[in-house]
C-alpha positions as CSV (number, residue, x, y, z in Angstrom):
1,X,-57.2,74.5,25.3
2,X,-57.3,78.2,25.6
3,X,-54.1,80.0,26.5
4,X,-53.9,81.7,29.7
5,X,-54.6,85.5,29.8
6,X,-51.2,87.4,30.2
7,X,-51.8,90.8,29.8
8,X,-52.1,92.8,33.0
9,X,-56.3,94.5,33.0
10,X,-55.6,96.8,35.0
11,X,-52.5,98.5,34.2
12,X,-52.0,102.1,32.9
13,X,-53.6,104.5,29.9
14,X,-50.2,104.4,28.6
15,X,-49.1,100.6,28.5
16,X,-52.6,99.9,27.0
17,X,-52.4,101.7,24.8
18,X,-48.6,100.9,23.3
19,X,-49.8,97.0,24.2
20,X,-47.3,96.2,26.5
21,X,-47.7,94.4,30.1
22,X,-48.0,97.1,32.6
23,X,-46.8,96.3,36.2
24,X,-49.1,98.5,37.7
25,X,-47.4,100.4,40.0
26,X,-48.5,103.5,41.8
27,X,-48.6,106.4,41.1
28,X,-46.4,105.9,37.9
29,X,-45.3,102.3,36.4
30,X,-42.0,101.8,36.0
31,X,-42.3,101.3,31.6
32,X,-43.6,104.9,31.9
33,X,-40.8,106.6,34.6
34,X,-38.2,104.5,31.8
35,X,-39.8,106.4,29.3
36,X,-40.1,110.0,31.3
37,X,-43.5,110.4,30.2
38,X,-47.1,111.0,32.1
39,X,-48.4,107.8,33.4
40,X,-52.2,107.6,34.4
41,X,-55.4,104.6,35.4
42,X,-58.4,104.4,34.6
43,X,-60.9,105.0,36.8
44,X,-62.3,101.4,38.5
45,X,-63.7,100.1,41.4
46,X,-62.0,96.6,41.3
47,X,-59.1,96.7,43.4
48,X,-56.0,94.9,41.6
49,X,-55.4,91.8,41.8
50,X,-52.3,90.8,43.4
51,X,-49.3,88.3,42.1
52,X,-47.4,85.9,44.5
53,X,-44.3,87.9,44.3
54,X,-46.5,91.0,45.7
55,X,-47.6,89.1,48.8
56,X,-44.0,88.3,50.2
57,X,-42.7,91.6,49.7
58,X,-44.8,94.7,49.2
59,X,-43.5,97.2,47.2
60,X,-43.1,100.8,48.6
61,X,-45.8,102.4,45.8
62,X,-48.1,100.2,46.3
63,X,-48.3,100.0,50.7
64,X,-47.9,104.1,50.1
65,X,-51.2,104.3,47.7
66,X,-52.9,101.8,49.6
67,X,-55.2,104.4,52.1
68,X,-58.5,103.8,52.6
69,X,-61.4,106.8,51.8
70,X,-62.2,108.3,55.3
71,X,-58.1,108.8,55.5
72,X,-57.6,110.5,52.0
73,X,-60.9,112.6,52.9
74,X,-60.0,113.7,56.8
75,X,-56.3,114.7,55.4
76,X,-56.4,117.9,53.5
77,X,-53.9,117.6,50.7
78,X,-51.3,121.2,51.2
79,X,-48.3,120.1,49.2
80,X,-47.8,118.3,46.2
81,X,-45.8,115.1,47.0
82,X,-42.2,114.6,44.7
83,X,-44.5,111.0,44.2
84,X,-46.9,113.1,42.6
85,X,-45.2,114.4,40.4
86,X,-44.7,113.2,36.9
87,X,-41.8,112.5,34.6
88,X,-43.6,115.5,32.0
89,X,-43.7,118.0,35.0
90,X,-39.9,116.7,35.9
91,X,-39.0,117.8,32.7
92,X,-40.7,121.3,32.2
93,X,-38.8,122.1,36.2
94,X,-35.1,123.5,36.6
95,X,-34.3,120.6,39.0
96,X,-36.6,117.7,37.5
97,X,-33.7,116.0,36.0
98,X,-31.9,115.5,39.6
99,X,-35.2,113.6,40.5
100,X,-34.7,110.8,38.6
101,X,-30.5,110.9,38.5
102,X,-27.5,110.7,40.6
103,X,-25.8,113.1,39.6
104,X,-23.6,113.8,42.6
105,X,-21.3,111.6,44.9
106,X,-19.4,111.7,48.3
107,X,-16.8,113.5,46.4
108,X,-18.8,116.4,45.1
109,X,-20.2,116.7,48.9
110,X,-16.3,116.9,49.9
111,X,-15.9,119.3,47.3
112,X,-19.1,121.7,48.3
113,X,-18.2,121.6,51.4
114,X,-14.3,123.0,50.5
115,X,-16.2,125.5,48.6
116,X,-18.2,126.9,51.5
117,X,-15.0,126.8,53.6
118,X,-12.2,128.0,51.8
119,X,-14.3,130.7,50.0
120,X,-12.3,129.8,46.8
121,X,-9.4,131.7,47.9
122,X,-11.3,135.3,47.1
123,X,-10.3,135.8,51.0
124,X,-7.2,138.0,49.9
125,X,-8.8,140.0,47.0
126,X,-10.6,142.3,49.5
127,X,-14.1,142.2,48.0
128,X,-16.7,143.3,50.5
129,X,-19.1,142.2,47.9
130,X,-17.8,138.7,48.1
131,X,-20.2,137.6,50.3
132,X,-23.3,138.8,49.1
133,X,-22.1,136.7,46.0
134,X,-21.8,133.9,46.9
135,X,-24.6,133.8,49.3
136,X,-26.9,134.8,46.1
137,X,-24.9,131.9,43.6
138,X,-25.8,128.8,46.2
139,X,-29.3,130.6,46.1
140,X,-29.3,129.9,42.4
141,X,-27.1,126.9,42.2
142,X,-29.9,124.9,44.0
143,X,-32.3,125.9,41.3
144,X,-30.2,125.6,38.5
145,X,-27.8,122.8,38.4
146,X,-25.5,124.1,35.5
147,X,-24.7,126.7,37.9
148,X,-24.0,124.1,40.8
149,X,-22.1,121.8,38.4
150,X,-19.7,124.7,37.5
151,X,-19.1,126.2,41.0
152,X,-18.3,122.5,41.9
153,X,-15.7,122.7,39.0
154,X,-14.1,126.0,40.1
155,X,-13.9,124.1,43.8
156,X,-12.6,121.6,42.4
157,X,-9.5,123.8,40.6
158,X,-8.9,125.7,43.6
159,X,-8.5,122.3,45.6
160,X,-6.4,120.8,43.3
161,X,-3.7,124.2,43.9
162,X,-3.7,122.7,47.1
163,X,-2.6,119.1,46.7
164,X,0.6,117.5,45.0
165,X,0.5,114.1,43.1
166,X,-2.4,111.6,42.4
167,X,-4.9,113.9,44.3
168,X,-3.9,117.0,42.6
169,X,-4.9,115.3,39.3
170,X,-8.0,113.9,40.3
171,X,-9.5,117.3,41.4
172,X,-7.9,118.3,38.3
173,X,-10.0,116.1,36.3
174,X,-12.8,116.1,38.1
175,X,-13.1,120.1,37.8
176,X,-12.8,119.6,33.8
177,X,-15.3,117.0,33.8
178,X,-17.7,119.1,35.9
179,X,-17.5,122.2,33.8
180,X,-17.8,120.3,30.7
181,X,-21.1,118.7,32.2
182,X,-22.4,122.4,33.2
183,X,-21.9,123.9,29.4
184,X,-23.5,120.8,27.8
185,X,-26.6,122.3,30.2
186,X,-26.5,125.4,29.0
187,X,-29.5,127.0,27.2
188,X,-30.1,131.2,27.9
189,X,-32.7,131.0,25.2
190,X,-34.5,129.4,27.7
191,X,-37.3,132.1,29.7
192,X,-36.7,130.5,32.6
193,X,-32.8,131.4,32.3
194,X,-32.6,134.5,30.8
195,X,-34.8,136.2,33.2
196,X,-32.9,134.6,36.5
197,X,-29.7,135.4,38.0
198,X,-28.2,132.2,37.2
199,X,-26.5,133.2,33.3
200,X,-24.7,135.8,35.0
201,X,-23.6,133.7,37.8
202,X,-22.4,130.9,35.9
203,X,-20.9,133.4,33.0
204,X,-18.8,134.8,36.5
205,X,-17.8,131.3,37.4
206,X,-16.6,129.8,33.7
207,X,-14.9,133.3,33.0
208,X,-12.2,133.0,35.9
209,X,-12.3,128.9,35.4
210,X,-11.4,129.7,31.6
211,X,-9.0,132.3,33.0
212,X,-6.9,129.2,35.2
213,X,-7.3,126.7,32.6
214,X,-5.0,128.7,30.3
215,X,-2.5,130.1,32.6
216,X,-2.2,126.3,34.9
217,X,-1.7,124.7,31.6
218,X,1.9,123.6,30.8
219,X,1.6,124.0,27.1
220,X,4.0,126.2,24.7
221,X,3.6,129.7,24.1
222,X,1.9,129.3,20.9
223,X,-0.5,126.8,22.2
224,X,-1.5,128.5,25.3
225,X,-1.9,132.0,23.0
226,X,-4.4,129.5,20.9
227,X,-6.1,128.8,24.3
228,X,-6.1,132.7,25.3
229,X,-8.2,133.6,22.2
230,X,-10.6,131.2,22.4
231,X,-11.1,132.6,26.4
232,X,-11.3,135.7,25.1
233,X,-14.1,134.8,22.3
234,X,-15.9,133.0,24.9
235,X,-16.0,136.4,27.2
236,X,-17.7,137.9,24.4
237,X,-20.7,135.5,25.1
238,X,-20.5,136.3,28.7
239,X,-20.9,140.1,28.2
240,X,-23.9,139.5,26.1
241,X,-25.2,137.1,28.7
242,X,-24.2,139.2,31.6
243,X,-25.9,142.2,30.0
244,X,-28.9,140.5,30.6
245,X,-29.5,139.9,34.5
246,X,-27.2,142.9,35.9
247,X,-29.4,145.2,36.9
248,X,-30.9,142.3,38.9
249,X,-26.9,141.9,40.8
250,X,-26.1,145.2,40.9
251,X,-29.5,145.6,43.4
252,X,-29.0,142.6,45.1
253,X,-25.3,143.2,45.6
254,X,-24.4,147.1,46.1
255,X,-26.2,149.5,48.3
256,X,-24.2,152.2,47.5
257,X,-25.8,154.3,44.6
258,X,-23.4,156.7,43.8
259,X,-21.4,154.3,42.4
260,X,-21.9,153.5,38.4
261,X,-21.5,149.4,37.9
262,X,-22.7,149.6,34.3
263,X,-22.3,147.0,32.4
264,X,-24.0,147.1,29.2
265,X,-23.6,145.0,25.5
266,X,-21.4,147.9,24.1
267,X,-19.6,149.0,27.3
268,X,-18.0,152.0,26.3
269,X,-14.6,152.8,28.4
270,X,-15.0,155.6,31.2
271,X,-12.4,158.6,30.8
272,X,-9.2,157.8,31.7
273,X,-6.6,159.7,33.6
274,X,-3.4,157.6,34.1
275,X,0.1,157.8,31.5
276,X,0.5,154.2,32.2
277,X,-0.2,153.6,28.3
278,X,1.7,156.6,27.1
279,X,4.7,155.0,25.8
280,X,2.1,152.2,23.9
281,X,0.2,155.3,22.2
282,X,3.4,157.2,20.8
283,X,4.4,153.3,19.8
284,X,1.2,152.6,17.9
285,X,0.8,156.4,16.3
286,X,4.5,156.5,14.7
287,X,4.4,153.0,13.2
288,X,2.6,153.7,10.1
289,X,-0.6,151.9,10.9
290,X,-3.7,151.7,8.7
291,X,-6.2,154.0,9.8
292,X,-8.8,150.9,10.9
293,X,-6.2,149.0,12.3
294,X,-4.6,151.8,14.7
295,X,-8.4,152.3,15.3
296,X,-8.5,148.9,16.9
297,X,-5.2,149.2,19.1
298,X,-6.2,153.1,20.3
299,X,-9.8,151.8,21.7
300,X,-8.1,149.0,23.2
301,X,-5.5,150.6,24.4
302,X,-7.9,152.8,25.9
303,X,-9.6,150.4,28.1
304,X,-6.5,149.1,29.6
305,X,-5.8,152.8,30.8
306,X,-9.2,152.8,32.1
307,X,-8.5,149.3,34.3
308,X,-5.0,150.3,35.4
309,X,-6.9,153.4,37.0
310,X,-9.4,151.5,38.6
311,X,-7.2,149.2,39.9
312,X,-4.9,151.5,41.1
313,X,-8.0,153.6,42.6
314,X,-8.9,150.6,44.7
315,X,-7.9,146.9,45.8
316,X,-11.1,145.2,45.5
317,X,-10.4,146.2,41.6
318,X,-7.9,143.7,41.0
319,X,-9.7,140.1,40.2
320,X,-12.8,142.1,38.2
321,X,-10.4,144.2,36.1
322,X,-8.2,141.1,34.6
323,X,-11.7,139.4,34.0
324,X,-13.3,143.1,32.8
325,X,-10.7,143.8,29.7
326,X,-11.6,140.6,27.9
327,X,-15.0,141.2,28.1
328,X,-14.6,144.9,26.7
329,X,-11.8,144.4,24.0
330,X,-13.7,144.5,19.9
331,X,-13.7,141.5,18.1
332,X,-11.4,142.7,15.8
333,X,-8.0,142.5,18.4
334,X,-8.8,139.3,19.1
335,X,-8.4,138.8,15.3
336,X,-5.2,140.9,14.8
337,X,-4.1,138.3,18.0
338,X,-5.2,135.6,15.8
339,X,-3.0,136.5,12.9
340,X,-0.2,136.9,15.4
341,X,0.6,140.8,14.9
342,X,3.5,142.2,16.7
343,X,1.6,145.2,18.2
344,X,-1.5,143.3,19.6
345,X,1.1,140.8,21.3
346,X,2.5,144.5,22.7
347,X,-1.2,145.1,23.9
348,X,-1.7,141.6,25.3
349,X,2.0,142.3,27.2
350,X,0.1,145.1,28.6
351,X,-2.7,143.1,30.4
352,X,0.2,140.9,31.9
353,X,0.5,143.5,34.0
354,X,-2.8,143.7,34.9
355,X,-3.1,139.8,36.0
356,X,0.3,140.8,37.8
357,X,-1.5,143.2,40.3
358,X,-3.7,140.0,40.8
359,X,-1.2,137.6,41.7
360,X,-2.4,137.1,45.0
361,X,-5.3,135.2,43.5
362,X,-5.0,131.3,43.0
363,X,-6.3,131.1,39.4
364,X,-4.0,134.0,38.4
365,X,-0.8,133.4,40.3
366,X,2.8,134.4,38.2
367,X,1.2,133.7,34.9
368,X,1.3,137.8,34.3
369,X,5.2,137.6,34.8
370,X,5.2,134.1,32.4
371,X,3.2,135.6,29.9
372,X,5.1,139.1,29.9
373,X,8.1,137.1,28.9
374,X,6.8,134.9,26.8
375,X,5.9,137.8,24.5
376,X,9.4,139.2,25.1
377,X,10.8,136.1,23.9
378,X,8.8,135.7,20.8
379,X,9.1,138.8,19.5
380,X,12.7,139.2,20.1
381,X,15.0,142.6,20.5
382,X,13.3,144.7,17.9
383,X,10.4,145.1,20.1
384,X,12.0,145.7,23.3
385,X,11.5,148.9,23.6
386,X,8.0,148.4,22.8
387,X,7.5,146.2,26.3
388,X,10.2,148.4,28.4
389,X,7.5,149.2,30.9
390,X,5.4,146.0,31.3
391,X,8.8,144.3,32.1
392,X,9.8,146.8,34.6
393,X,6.4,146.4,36.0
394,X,6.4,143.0,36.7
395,X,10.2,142.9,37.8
396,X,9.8,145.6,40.5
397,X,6.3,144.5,41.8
């Protein structure tokens, strides 16, 4: 006898056309929603047929789709439904991806909601533009869920400062999972990124995240100096991403126009007017340098005069300048860190005392009086008078 016909006739361009049995669903069959592609019927008159399994209990796509004409013509279509749209569309969107996963659980609810609260402990830094900041990254972090995913994993840190125990190390983990999630999103090549507010957002976020990571981490002097360069590398990255969308902040975020918020690929230091550095300089200049190299430290040196006056100019100075010098410093100190030279360690002694004046913030706490003396330590008594004053700095403040 002749088999029995198993394949479905009226199922999708799609299944037909990879021969597969379609299960007909509407507006997209599930073998296509699997497969994230565009799934579409011919056109026909015949209704479809339905199986036994159908008539007990109807599936939501097909009692949705099942309107008759006079409804579908007296209802004006305004808005395209999320049914509507496809798995290609999904794809090509900032948020299609959240359409089709769960990404987030009860815990990450808990944990936006401590964000919105607690402000991430920015409360005490005295930004007036703290506000308008935030209010413009949940803006963006709606739209753009690498930004979402890493402001979830700076919650996260800032709530696990808070805790003790079991529940201080799963909001520990939780916030390195998270952030790893948000870079693996990552992609400013992207039109759609470069051009939005969100790279400079995020680049904010991971800075100060990077910034905690290394100075909560209970590793070794030489381990945690490993861990410093590679923040400082990755700060490069965020000044060339940063560089792209500030104009955008700096309207959205300051009024005042008077006020110069450059921030620009080469960022060239302002003129500075402080003697904090003095005793560095005459260091550096009578230690019988090469030319390039003293180059390095004096431009370097030079923008750490420029953040202590700014910082000592104003409070709301204090969490952008420890973030600011890593983002200005050349490529080539982070190389003479690399190779461990006794003079950039003396430079690096010198920003201690700039994440000192920021102990008030969580990510920062005592790690400018740890690292001072870690450098102290390292380099022993023949440098002492080389880090006389950041000592005295963060022993009497």
């Amino acid at each position: 006898m002749r088999r029995g016909h198993s394949k479905s006739r009226f199922g999708c361009k799609q299944c037909k056309k990879r021969k597969v049995k379609c299960d007909e669903a509407k507006p997209s069959c599930l073998k296509c929603v699997s497969r994230r592609q565009n799934c579409s019927y011919m056109q026909t008159t015949l209704p479809a047929p339905i199986s036994p399994a159908s008539t007990s209990t109807p599936s939501l796509s097909s009692s949705t789709a099942a309107t008759s004409p006079s409804q579908s013509q007296s209802q004006p279509v305004r808005t395209r439904p999320l049914s509507s749209i496809s798995t290609d569309d999904a794809s090509n969107s900032s948020f299609g991806a959240s359409l089709f996963e769960a990404k987030y659980t009860l815990l990450h609810l808990e944990i936006l909601d401590h964000l919105r609260s607690h402000r991430l402990g920015f409360d005490k830094l005295h930004n007036p533009a703290l506000d308008k900041f935030l209010e413009l990254a949940f803006s963006e972090a709606y739209q753009m869920p690498y930004l979402m995913d890493e402001m979830l994993a700076f919650a996260a840190a800032h709530k696990s400062t808070l805790l003790t125990g079991d529940l201080q190390h799963l909001y520990r983990t939780e916030s390195i999972r998270l952030q790893t999630r948000a870079v693996s999103q990552v992609d400013f090549d992207r039109p759609s990124d470069s051009g939005s507010l969100a790279p400079f957002l995020f680049s904010t976020f991971l800075g100060q995240h990077v910034l905690f990571d290394v100075f909560s981490s209970t590793l070794d002097f030489a381990k945690s100096l490993d861990k410093l360069i590679q923040c400082f590398s990755l700060h490069h990255g965020i000044r060339s991403t940063a560089s792209k969308s500030w104009e955008t902040v700096r309207h959205l975020m300051y009024s005042d126009p008077s006020v110069d918020y450059t921030v620009s690929e080469t960022l060239v230091p302002l003129t500075t007017e402080g003697s904090h550095c003095d005793g560095l300089v005459d260091h550096l200049e009578h230690s019988g340098l090469e030319q390039q190299v003293l180059a390095t430290y004096t431009q370097t040196v030079k923008v750490l005069q420029y953040l202590f006056d700014s910082v000592h100019s104003s409070d709301t100075r204090r969490m952008t300048a420890l973030q600011e010098w890593p983002i200005r410093i050349s490529t080539e100190y982070i190389q003479l860190l690399q190779q461990r030279r006794p003079e950039a360690l003396v430079v690096l002694a010198y920003y201690g005392v700039l994440l000192h004046y920021a102990r008030e913030y969580w990510a920062v706490g005592d790690s400018g009086r740890v690292l001072v003396s870690s450098i102290s330590s390292h380099l022993g008594d023949y440098w002492s008078d080389w880090l006389t004053w950041p000592q005295q700095e963060v022993e009497q403040t």
